[in-house]
Structures are given as C-alpha cells and as structure tokens.
Steps between C-alpha positions, in 0.01 A plus 500: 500500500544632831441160790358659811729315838351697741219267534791243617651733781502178710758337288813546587696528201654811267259667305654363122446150655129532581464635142640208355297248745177697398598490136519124494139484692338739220654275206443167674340369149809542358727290674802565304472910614397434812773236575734721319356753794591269809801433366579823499417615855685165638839555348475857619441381851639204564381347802252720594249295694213694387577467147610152518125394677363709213670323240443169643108573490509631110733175428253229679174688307700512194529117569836556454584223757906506476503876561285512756708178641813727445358810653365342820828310560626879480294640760568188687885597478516792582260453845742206567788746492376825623397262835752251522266242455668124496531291215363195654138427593447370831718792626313703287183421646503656845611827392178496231266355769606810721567757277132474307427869560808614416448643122795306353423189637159542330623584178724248528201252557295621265820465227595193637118340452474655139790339444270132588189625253743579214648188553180315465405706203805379336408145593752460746300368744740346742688815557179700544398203759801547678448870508186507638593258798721713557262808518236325688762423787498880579193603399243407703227759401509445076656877446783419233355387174275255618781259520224262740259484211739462150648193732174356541444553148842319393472217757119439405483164352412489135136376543417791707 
C-alpha cells in the first residue's frame, strides 16, 4: 500500500519516517502494529524533536502513561541540551519567563507541563502539584497545558 507524505510537507522529517508515523495513525486500533510503527520511526531518529512530540501524543492517547512520561522527559532533554538550559529551577526560571517565544522554550514548556498531567494520571499527584507551580510561575496567560486549571483541579478540596 502506497502512504501518500506529501500531504505532510510541513513536517520536517525523511520521507521513510513520515511513512512509518502515518502507518501507526491508519492502524491506531491495533495498538500492537501501530506501536510496533512508532517504535520504529523513533529508533531510526533518535532525538528528533518532531518525532519525539509525535510519539509522546500517540503514547498519552494510547494511555500509555510511562511512555509518554519517558518520551516527554526526552524532548525535555534534548531542549535542555541543545540550549544550555540549567539544571536548577529558580535559575531556570528567568531564562523561561524571557525566552516564551522562543520555539524551544515552548516546547520545552509544553513537555515540561505534560510531564505534570501524566503525573497526575498516574496518581502522582504531588509531583504533578509541584509541576504545575512551577508552570504557573512563568505562565501568566494559561498557554502550556493548562497547568493553571489541572492545579486547581488537584488542589480542589474533596467536597468540591
């Protein structure tokens, strides 16, 4: 069966790897080929940004929670290299309030608050707490993962 890319020309990845991503999307029902799909395309690319956000996305809707953990610690990585970004927060912190337009530093935010909602889906809601304190400090306008509102939803008090 011939997979038509073209329609991806946007993407910025080699030809064989857009057929694989596009394979796993046509046989999402059978997780096993489609997996077996992502799998493929991410051990032929390593740490390929693109691929890495598109495997996180088919790992959280696969509710595969430790993959998509796994995957978005990845993308994290790699950002944190590629920019030199520091290990510790509050150091951390300025260069993400400044550098919000800059496309890392939004993938990095966007990683860094999937990384909060898969922890809560995993029921580790203290981590995921932490997380999205730490989102909410530089994110003033709600734009990565609606850290704001999954707070408010693990700080509500039971009776709410």
């Amino acid at each position: 069966m011939k997979v038509k890319t073209e329609r991806f020309s946007w993407f910025q990845v080699p030809e064989d790897i857009k057929h694989l991503l596009i394979l796993a999307a046509e046989n999402w029902e059978n997780t096993s080929k489609s997996e077996n799909y992502i799998n493929q395309a991410l051990a032929k690319t390593g740490d390929n940004l693109d691929v890495l956000v598109s495997a996180y996305r088919y790992f959280y809707y696969k509710n595969n929670y430790i993959l998509a953990m796994q995957t978005a610690t990845k993308v994290m990585h790699a950002i944190k290299i590629s920019s030199k970004l520091p290990d510790n927060w509050q150091q951390l912190k300025p260069i993400l309030l400044n550098g919000k337009q800059d496309p890392a530093i939004r993938l990095y935010l966007n990683a860094y608050a999937s990384t909060g909602l898969v922890l809560a889906k995993m029921g580790q809601i203290e981590q995921a707490k932490k997380i999205c304190i730490q989102i909410k400090e530089v994110d003033d306008k709600n734009e990565f993962g609606a850290a704001g509102i999954l707070l408010d939803i693990l700080t509500r008090p039971v009776e709410d």
